[in-house]
C-alpha positions in Angstrom: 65.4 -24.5 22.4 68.1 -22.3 20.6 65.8 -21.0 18.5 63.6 -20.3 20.9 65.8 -18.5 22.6 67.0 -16.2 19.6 63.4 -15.5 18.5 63.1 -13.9 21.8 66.0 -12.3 21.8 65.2 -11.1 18.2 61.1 -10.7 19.4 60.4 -6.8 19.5 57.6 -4.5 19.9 57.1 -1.6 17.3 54.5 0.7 17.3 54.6 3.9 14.4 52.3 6.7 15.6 50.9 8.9 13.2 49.9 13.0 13.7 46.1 12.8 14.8 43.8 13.5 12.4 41.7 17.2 12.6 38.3 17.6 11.3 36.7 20.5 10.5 32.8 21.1 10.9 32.3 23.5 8.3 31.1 22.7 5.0 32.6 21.0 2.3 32.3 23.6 0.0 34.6 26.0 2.3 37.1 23.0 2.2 37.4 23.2 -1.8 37.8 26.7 -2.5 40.0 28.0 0.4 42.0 24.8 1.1 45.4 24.1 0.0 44.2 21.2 -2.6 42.0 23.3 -4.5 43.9 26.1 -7.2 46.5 26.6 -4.3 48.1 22.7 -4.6 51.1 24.1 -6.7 51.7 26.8 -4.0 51.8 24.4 -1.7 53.9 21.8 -3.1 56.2 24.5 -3.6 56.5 25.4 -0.2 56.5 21.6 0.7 59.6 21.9 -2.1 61.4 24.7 -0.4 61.2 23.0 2.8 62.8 20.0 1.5 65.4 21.7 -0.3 66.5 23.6 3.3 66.1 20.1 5.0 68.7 18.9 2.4 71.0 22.3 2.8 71.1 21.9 6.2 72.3 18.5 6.1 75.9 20.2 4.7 75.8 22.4 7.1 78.7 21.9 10.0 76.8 23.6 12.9 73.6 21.7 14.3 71.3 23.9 15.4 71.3 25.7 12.2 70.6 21.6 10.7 68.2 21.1 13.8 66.2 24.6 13.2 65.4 23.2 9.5 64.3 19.8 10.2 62.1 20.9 12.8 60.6 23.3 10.0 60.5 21.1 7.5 58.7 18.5 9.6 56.3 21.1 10.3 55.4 21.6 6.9 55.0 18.2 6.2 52.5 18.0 9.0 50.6 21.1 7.5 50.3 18.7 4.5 49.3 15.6 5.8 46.6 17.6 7.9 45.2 19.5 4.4 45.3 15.9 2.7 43.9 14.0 5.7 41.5 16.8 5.7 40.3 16.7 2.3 40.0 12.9 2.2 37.5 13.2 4.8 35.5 15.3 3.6 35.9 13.5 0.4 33.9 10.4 2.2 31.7 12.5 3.9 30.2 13.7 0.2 30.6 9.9 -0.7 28.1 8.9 2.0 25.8 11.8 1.5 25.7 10.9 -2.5 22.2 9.7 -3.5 21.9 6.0 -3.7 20.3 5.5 -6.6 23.5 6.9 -8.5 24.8 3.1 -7.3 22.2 1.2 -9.6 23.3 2.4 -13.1 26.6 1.3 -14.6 27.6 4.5 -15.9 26.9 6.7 -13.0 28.4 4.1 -10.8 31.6 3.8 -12.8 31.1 8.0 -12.6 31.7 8.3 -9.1 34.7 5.7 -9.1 36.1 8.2 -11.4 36.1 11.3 -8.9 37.3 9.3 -6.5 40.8 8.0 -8.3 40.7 11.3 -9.5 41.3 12.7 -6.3 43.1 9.8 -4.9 45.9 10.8 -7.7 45.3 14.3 -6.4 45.9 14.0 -2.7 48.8 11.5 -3.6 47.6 8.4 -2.5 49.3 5.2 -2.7 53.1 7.5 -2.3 55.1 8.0 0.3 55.4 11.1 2.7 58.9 11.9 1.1 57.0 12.6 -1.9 57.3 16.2 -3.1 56.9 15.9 -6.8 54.6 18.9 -7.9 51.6 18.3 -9.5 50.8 14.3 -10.7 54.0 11.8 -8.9 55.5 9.7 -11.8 58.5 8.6 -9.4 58.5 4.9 -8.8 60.3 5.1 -5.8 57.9 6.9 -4.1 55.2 4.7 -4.8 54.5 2.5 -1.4 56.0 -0.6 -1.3 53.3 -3.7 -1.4 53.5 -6.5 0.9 54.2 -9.8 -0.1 53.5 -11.9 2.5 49.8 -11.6 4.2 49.4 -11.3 7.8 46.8 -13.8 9.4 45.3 -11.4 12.3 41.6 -10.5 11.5 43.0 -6.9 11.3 42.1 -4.9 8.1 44.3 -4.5 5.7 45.3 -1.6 3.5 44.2 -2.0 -0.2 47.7 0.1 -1.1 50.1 -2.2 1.0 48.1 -4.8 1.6 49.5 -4.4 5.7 47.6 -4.4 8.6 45.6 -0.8 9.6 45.4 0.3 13.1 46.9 -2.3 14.9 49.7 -2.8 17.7 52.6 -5.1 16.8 53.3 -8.1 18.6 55.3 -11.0 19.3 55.7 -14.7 19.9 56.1 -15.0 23.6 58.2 -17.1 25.7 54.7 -19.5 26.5 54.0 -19.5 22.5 57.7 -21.1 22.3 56.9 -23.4 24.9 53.6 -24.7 23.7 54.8 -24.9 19.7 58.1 -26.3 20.5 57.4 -29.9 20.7 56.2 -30.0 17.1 59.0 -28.3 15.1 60.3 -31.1 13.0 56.9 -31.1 11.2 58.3 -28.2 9.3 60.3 -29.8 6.4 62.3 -26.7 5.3 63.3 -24.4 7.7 65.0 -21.1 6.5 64.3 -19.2 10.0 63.5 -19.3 13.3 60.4 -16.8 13.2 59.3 -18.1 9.9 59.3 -21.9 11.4 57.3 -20.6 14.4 54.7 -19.1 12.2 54.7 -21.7 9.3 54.1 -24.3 12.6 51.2 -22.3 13.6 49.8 -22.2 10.5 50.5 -26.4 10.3 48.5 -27.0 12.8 45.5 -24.6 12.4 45.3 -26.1 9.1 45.4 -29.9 10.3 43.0 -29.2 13.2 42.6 -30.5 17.1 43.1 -34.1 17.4 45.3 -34.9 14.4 48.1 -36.7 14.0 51.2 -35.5 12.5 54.3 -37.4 11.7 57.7 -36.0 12.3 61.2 -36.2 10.6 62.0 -39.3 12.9 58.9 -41.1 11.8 57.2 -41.0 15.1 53.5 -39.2 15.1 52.4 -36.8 17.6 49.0 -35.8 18.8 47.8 -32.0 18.3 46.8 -31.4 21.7 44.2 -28.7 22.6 46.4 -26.4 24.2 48.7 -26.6 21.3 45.9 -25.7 18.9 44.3 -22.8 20.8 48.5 -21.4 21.2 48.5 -21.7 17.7 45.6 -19.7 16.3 46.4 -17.3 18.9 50.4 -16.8 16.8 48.2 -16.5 14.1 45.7 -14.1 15.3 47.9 -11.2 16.4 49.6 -8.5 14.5 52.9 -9.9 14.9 55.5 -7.6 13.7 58.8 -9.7 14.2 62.2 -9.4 12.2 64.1 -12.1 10.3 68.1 -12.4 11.4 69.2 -10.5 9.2 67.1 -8.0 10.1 64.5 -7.6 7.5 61.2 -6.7 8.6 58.4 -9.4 7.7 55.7 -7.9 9.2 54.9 -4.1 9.8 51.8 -1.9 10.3 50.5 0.3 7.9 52.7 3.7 7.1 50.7 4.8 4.6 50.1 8.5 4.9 46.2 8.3 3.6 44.0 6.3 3.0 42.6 5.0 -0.5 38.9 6.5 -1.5 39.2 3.3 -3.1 38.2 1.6 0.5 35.4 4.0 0.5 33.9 3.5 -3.0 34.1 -0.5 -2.3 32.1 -0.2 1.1 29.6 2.4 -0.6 29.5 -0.6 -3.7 29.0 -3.4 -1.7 25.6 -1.5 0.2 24.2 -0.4 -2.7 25.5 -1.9 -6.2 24.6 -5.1 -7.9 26.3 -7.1 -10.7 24.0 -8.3 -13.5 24.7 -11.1 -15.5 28.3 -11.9 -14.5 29.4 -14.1 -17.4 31.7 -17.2 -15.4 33.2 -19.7 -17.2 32.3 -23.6 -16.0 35.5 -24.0 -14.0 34.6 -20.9 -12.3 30.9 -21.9 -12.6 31.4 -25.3 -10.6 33.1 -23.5 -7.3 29.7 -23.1 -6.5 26.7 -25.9 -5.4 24.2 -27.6 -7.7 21.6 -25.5 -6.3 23.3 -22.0 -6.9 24.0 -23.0 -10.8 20.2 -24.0 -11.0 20.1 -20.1 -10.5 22.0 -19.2 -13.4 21.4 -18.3 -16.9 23.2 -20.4 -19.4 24.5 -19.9 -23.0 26.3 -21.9 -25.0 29.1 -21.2 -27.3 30.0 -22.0 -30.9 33.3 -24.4 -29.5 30.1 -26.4 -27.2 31.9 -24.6 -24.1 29.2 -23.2 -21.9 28.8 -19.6 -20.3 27.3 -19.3 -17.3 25.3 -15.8 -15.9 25.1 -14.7 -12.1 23.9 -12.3 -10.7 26.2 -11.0 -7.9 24.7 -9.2 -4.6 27.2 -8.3 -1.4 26.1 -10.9 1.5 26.6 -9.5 4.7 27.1 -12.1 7.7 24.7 -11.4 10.6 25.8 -10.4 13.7 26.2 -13.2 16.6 24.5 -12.3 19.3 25.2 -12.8 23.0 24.2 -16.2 24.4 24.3 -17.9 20.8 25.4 -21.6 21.1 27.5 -23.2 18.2 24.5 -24.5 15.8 23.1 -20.8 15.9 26.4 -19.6 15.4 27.3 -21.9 12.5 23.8 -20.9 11.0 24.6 -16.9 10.7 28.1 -17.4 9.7 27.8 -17.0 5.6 27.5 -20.3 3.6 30.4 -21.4 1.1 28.5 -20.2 -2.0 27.8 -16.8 -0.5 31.6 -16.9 0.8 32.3 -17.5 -3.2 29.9 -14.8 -4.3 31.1 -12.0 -2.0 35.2 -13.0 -3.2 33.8 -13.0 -6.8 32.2 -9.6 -6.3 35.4 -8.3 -4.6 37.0 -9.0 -7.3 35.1 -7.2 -10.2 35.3 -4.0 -7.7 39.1 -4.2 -8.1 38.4 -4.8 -11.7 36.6 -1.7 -12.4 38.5 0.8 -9.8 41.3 0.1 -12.3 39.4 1.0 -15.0 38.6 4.3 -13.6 42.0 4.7 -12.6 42.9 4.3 -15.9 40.1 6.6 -17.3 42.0 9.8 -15.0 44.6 8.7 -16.8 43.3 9.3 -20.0 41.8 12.2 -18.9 45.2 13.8 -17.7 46.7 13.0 -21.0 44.0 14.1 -23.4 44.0 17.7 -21.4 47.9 18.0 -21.4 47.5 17.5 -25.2 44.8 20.1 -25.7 47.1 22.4 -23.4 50.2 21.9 -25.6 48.1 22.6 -28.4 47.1 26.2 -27.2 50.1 27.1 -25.0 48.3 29.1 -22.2 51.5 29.7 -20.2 50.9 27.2 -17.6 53.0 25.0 -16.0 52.1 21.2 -16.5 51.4 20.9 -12.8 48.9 23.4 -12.2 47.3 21.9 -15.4 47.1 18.4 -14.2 45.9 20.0 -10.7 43.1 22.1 -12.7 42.5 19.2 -14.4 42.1 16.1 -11.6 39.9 19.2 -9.3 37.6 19.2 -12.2 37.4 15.7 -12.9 36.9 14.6 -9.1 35.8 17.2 -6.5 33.8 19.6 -8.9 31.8 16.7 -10.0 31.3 15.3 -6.2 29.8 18.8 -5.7 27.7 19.0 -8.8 26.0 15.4 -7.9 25.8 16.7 -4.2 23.4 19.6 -5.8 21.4 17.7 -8.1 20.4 15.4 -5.4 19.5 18.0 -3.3 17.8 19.6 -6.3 16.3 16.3 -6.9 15.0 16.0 -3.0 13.4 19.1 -2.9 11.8 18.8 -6.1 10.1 15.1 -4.9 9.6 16.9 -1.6 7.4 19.4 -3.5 6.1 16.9 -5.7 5.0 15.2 -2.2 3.0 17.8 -1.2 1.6 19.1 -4.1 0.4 15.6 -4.8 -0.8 15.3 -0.9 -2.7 19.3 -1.6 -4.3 17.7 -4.8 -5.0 14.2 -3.0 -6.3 16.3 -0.1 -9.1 18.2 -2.4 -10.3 15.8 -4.5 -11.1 14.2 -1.2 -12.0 17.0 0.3 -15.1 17.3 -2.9 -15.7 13.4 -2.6 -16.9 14.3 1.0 -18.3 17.4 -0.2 -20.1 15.5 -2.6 -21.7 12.9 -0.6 -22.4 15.5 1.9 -24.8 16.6 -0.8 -26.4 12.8 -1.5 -27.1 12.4 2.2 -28.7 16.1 2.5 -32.5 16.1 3.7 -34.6 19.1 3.6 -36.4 19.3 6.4 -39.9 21.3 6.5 -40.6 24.3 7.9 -41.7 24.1 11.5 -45.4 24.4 12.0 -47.1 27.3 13.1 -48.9 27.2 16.3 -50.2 30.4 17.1 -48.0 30.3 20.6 -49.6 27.3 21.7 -47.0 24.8 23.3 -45.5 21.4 21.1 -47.3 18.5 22.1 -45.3 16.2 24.3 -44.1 13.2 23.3 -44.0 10.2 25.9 -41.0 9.7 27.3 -38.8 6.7 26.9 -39.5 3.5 29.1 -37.4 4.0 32.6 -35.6 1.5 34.3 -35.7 0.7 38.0 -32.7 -1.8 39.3 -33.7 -1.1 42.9 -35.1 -4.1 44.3 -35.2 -6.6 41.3 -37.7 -4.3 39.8 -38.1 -4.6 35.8 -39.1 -1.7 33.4 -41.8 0.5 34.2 -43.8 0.5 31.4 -46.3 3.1 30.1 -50.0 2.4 28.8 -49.2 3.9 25.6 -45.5 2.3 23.6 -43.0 4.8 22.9 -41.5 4.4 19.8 -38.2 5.5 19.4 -36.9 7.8 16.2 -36.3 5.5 13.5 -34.9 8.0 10.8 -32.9 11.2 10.8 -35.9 13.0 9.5 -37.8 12.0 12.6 -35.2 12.3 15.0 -34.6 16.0 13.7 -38.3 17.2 13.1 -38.3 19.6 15.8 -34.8 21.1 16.1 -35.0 24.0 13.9 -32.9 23.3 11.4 -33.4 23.8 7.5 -31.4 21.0 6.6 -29.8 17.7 7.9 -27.6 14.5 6.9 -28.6 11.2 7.1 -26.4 8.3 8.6 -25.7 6.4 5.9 -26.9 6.2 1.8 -27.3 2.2 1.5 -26.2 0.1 -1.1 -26.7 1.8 -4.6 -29.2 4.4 -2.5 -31.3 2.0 -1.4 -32.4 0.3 2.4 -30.0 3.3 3.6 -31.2 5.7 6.7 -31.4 8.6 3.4 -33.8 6.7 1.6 -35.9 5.9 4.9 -35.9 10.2 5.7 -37.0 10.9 2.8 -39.6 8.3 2.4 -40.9 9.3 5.9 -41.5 13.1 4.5 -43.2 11.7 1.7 -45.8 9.9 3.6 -46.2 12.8 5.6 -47.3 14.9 3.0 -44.0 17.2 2.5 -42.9 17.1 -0.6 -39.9 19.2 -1.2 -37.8 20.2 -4.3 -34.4 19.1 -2.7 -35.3 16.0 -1.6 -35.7 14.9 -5.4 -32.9 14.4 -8.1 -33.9 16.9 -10.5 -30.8 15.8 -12.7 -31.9 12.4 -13.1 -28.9 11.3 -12.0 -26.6 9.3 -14.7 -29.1 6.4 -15.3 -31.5 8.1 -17.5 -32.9 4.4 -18.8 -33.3 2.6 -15.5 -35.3 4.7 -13.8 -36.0 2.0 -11.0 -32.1 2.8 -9.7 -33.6 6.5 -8.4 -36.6 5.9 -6.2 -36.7 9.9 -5.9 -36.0 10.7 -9.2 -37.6 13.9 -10.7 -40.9 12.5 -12.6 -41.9 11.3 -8.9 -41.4 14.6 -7.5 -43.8 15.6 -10.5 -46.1 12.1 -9.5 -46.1 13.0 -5.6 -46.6 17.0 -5.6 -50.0 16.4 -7.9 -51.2 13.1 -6.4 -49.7 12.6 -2.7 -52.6 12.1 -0.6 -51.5 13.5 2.6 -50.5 16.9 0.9 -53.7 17.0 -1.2 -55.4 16.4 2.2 -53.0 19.8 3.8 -53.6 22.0 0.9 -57.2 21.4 1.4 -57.9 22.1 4.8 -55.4 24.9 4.0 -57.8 26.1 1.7 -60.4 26.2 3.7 -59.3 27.6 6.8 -58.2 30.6 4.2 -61.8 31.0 3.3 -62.8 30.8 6.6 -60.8 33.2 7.6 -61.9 35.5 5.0 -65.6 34.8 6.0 -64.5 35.8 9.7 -62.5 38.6 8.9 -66.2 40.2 6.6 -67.6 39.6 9.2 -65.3 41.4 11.8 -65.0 44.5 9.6 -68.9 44.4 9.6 -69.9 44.6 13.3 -66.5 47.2 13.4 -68.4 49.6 11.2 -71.8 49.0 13.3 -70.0 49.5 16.6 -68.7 52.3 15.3 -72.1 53.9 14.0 -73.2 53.1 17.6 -70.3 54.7 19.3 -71.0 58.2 17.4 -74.6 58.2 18.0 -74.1 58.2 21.5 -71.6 60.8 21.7 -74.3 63.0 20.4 -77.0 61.5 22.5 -76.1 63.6 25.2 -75.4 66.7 23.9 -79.3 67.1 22.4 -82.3 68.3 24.0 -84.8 65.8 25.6 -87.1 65.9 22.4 -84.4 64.9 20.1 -83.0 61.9 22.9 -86.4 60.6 21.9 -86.3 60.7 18.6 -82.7 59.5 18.5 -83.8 56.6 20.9 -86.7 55.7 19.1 -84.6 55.7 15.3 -81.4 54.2 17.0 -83.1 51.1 18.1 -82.9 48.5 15.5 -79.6 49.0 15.2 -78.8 48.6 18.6 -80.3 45.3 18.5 -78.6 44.0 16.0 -75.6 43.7 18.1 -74.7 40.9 20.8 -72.3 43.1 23.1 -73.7 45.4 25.6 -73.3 49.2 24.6 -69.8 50.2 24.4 -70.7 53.4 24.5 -73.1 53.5 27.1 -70.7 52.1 29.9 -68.0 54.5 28.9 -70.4 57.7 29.6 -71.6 56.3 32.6 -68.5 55.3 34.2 -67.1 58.9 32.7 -70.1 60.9 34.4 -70.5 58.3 37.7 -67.0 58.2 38.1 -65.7 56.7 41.7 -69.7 55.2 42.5 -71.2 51.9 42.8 -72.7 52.6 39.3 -70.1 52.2 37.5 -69.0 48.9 39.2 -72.2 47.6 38.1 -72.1 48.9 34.7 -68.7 46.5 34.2 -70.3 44.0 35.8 -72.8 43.7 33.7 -70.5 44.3 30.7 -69.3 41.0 31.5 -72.7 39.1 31.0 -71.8 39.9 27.4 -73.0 35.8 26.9 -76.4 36.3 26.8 -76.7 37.2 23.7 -80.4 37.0 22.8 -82.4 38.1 25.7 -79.9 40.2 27.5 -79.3 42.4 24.8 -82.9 43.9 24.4 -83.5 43.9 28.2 -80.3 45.9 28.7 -81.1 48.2 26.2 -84.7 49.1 27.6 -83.1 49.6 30.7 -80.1 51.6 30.0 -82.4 53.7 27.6 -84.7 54.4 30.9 -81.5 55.5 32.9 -80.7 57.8 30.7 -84.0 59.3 29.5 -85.4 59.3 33.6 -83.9 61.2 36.3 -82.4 60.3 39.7 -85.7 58.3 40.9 -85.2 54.7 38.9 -80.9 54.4 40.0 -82.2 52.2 42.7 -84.2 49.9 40.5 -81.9 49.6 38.3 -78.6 48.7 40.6 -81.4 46.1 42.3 -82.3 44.6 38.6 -78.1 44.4 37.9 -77.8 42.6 41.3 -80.2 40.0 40.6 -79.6 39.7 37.1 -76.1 38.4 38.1 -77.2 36.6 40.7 -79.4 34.7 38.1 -76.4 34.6 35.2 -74.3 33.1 38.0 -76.6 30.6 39.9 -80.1 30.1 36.9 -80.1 28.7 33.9 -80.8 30.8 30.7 -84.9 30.6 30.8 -85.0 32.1 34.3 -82.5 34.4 33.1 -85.0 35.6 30.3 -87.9 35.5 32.6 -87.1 37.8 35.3 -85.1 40.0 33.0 -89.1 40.6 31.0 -90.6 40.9 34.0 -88.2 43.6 35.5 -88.0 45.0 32.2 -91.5 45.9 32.1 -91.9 47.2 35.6 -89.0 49.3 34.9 -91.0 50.3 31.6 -93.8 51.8 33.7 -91.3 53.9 35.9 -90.0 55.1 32.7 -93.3 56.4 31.5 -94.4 57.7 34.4 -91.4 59.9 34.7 -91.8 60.6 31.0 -95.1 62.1 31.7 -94.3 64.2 34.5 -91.3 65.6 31.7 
């Protein structure tokens, strides 16, 4: 109870604060050539310097405000310089993260970029103290941060420089901690002091578990109780920051004024690095299951030991999720072996960040030699400053350029490959546009007559149950393109499909269709041959068919003929056309002088123009057109193009006519009634008769219309 009662008089809470951190949005390149850790560092530290040097003059100094004035300035410059470093660090991991991956897979390039970072680690001072002021590189030992010994056992992060415990609040071991630990203090064999017993207990118990028996300095055994067991892993699980009684501080949180890039480059590591053969020796080797040495690569040694090979990959633990019982818990914690493997790869990390730590050392010294050696004038800090900017931010930027370089170059290379992907696909389509192309012929020329119809397609009738009305005549639907198409104008068309090797395809069907129609066109043949010259069953339309079908295909021998003779038959009609033009003619221009001549030389005319006049079928032109000329207005007339319109009767008509139109116009005013009588019942006759009566009464009227005209001849 006395010690419980100390520990909680000695039990405090401490929390250290540290100025909040500012960071800017601009870009990183801004950062390293106008910040204060670029060229200016020296300036800086010399002004960092200068303040420390008043701090220290102010501390003689008798009056206080003059001491208070300079500490408040010299604090304030030491803010300015934790804000440029905290600055710079950030931005720091900011290039970190956007650094191409793939610089993580090779050894060199990842031990590169472990380099820059220690390099500016030593630059930004990392792993000192804020009371360092040392200008340029710190060699001072005492301000180096101090490293704790003892490990706390909160699930905290820890700082990789002080191994304490990073953004946590401390705490303490309450009154109910005491009361709920107490009954088991003389498990602990060797107690020095009261807050080390506590937390030794509480690590006692977690160790021995819930339900175990302990024995105690009096030899009696005592239960670990479930409250007891949940207190202590609760001890154990805060950031306890508690004081021994002598007042040394066991437990503290982390001072340390920034960070380690170290922290960084083992997070970026573990995402994207690998370790390849790992030698292990077999004590190292057996840590691990049967199964997981199965896995490794084995070489024996000349003294019969036996290395083993691993291959070492991060293993990150999946997430629980809400609602996951124990067994589902248990199975996405990490396994022992992967436990081994990630502690094992933790370790080569540390192994090699020293290595590049001690490369920048190196570095530092081989450029402070080569300086000596040509005695610029500089001061060894600003070398050392020139030196670690060029050795760690410079090269963060170059790599940041190359990848960018590197992105927009396989951004190019995307598209020009997508441009080039995009036209050779672009002429495979063109190309098999081409194989499917038909040539259609050229529509059919029918003088203005309408298309013939085709049937329409069977309809269907769902009103009352009915079934398909179905015509007399089946209607066969298009089969092909070439059918389907026939009629729509078009000069040339694509089939469907091409088949399998060309052949069963809708192209091969169009085509064959043309064929057997009798259309046999150039395009619709492979005039190349295509490329198998010595099979020449592969290309059913292959040129030497086109040859075959244009002298020998049936149907276009059987066009070309009637062709031909509906040429010579229209040559024949056209001779014969030009023929009775010329005779019609020779007609017309006799008559136009028939009228102007005396009545002798009518006579004469009559009696010389008569065999030609019979020789044509059609009624006298000529004749109609005086008399409807002269007549004009009369019932003569009318029955002159009435009876130009019996043109049909051909044989009988035509002499008849002639006598009587000859007797008209060779006889006076006394036969125009016999003749408008014979024109009436001639087309009474044309219209009701047959031909014979037609010829009949036309000779009988003829003749009695023959005696009227020699009568009146006479009397001339």
């Amino acid at each position: 109870m006395a010690a419980g009662k100390h520990l909680r008089s000695q039990g405090s809470k401490e929390t250290l604060r540290r100025p909040p951190s500012i960071v800017r949005d601009d870009c990183i390149d801004d950062l390293y050539e106008n910040n204060a850790f670029g060229d200016e560092d020296q300036e800086l530290e010399a002004a960092t310097a200068k303040a420390e040097s008043k701090m220290k003059r102010s501390d003689s100094d008798p009056q206080e405000s003059k001491a208070a004035g300079s500490r408040a300035q010299g604090n304030k410059m030491q803010f300015d310089v934790w804000v440029a470093r905290k600055d710079k660090y950030e931005r720091m991991a900011r290039a970190l993260a956007q650094l191409d991956s793939t610089r993580a897979t090779g050894e060199d390039s990842w031990l590169e970029v472990a380099v820059a970072l220690a390099a500016t680690d030593c630059q930004l001072k990392t792993g000192k103290t804020s009371a360092c002021d040392c200008p340029g590189v710190c060699r001072e030992p005492a301000h180096s941060v101090v490293r704790q010994r003892t490990r706390c056992q909160c699930p905290a992060r820890k700082c990789s420089l002080c191994r304490r415990c990073v953004g946590t609040n401390p705490g303490a071991i309450s009154p109910k901690m005491i009361a709920a630990l107490e009954p088991y203090e003389g498990i602990v064999s060797e107690p020095s002091d009261n807050t080390k017993v506590m937390l030794d207990l509480a690590g006692v118990l977690v160790r021995a578990g819930e339900g175990q028996h302990l024995s105690l300095e009096d030899g009696s055994s005592v239960r670990i109780t479930t409250a007891a067991f949940r207190m202590a892993q609760t001890v154990l699980a805060q950031c306890s920051v508690l004081e021994s009684p002598g007042g040394v501080k066991l437990q503290r949180p982390c001072s340390c004024p920034v960070r380690s890039l170290g922290d960084l480059w083992v997070k970026w590591t573990t995402k994207n690095h690998t370790f390849s053969r790992v030698p292990l020796t077999e004590s190292e080797a057996k840590q691990f299951s049967a199964g997981t040495r199965q896995m490794m690569d084995q070489d024996k040694n000349e003294d019969g030991s036996t290395t083993y090979y691993m291959t070492l990959k991060w293993h990150a633990a999946a997430k629980p999720q809400k609602g996951d019982t124990a067994k589902i818990a248990a199975r996405r914690a990490l396994t022992a072996d992967q436990k081994k493997q990630n502690a094992f790869f933790l370790g080569l990390c540390k192994k090699y960040w020293q290595q590049a730590q001690l490369r920048v050392a190196e570095c530092l010294q081989k450029t402070l030699t080569a300086a000596a050696v040509q005695s610029s004038g500089r001061s060894t800090a600003e070398i050392e400053m020139s030196a670690l900017n060029r050795l760690g931010v410079r090269r963060m930027l170059q790599w940041l350029e190359e990848d960018a370089e590197a992105v927009e170059n396989a951004r190019q290379e995307e598209a020009r490959e997508k441009a080039e992907g995009g036209i050779v696909a672009h002429n495979a389509w063109v190309r098999r546009k081409d194989r499917l192309r038909i040539r259609l012929p050229a529509p059919e020329d029918n003088d203005g007559a309408k298309p013939v119809r085709q049937a329409p397609p069977p309809r269907f009738d769902f009103s009352m149950g009915s079934g398909v009305v179905r015509h007399k005549q089946p209607c066969r639907p298009p089969s092909s393109t070439a059918e389907l198409m026939r009629n729509s104008g078009l000069k040339y068309v694509h089939a469907m499909s091409e088949g399998f090797q060309g052949r069963g395809g809708d192209l091969e069907k169009s085509k064959q269709l043309l064929v057997q129609q009798g259309h046999v066109l150039r395009d619709n043949f492979d005039q190349d041959n295509g490329d198998n010259d010595d099979d020449p069953d592969s290309n059913p339309f292959s040129k030497d068919r086109y040859l075959f079908e244009r002298r020998n295909n049936p149907a276009r021998r059987g066009k070309l003929e009637g062709d031909r003779r509906r040429r010579e038959q229209s040559r024949e009609s056209y001779a014969a056309w030009i023929a009775h033009k010329a005779m019609r003619d020779k007609r017309s221009s006799s008559w136009s002088t028939f009228h102007h001549q005396g009545k002798a030389s009518r006579v004469t005319l009559w009696s010389t123009t008569t065999p030609a006049m019979r020789t044509i079928s059609t009624i006298p032109v000529g004749v109609a057109q005086r008399h409807q000329q002269r007549y004009a207005g009369k019932k003569l007339a009318k029955h002159s193009r009435q009876w130009i319109a019996l043109s049909w009767t051909r044989g009988c008509v035509g002499a008849a006519g002639f006598v009587v139109l000859v007797a008209v116009a060779l006889c006076g005013k006394a036969l125009r009634l016999s003749v408008a009588m014979f024109i009436v019942r001639l087309r009474l006759y044309a219209t009701y008769s047959s031909s014979y009566c037609i010829v009949r009464q036309v000779s009988t009227i003829g003749k009695r219309v023959w005696s009227f005209a020699q009568r009146d001849t006479n009397r001339l």
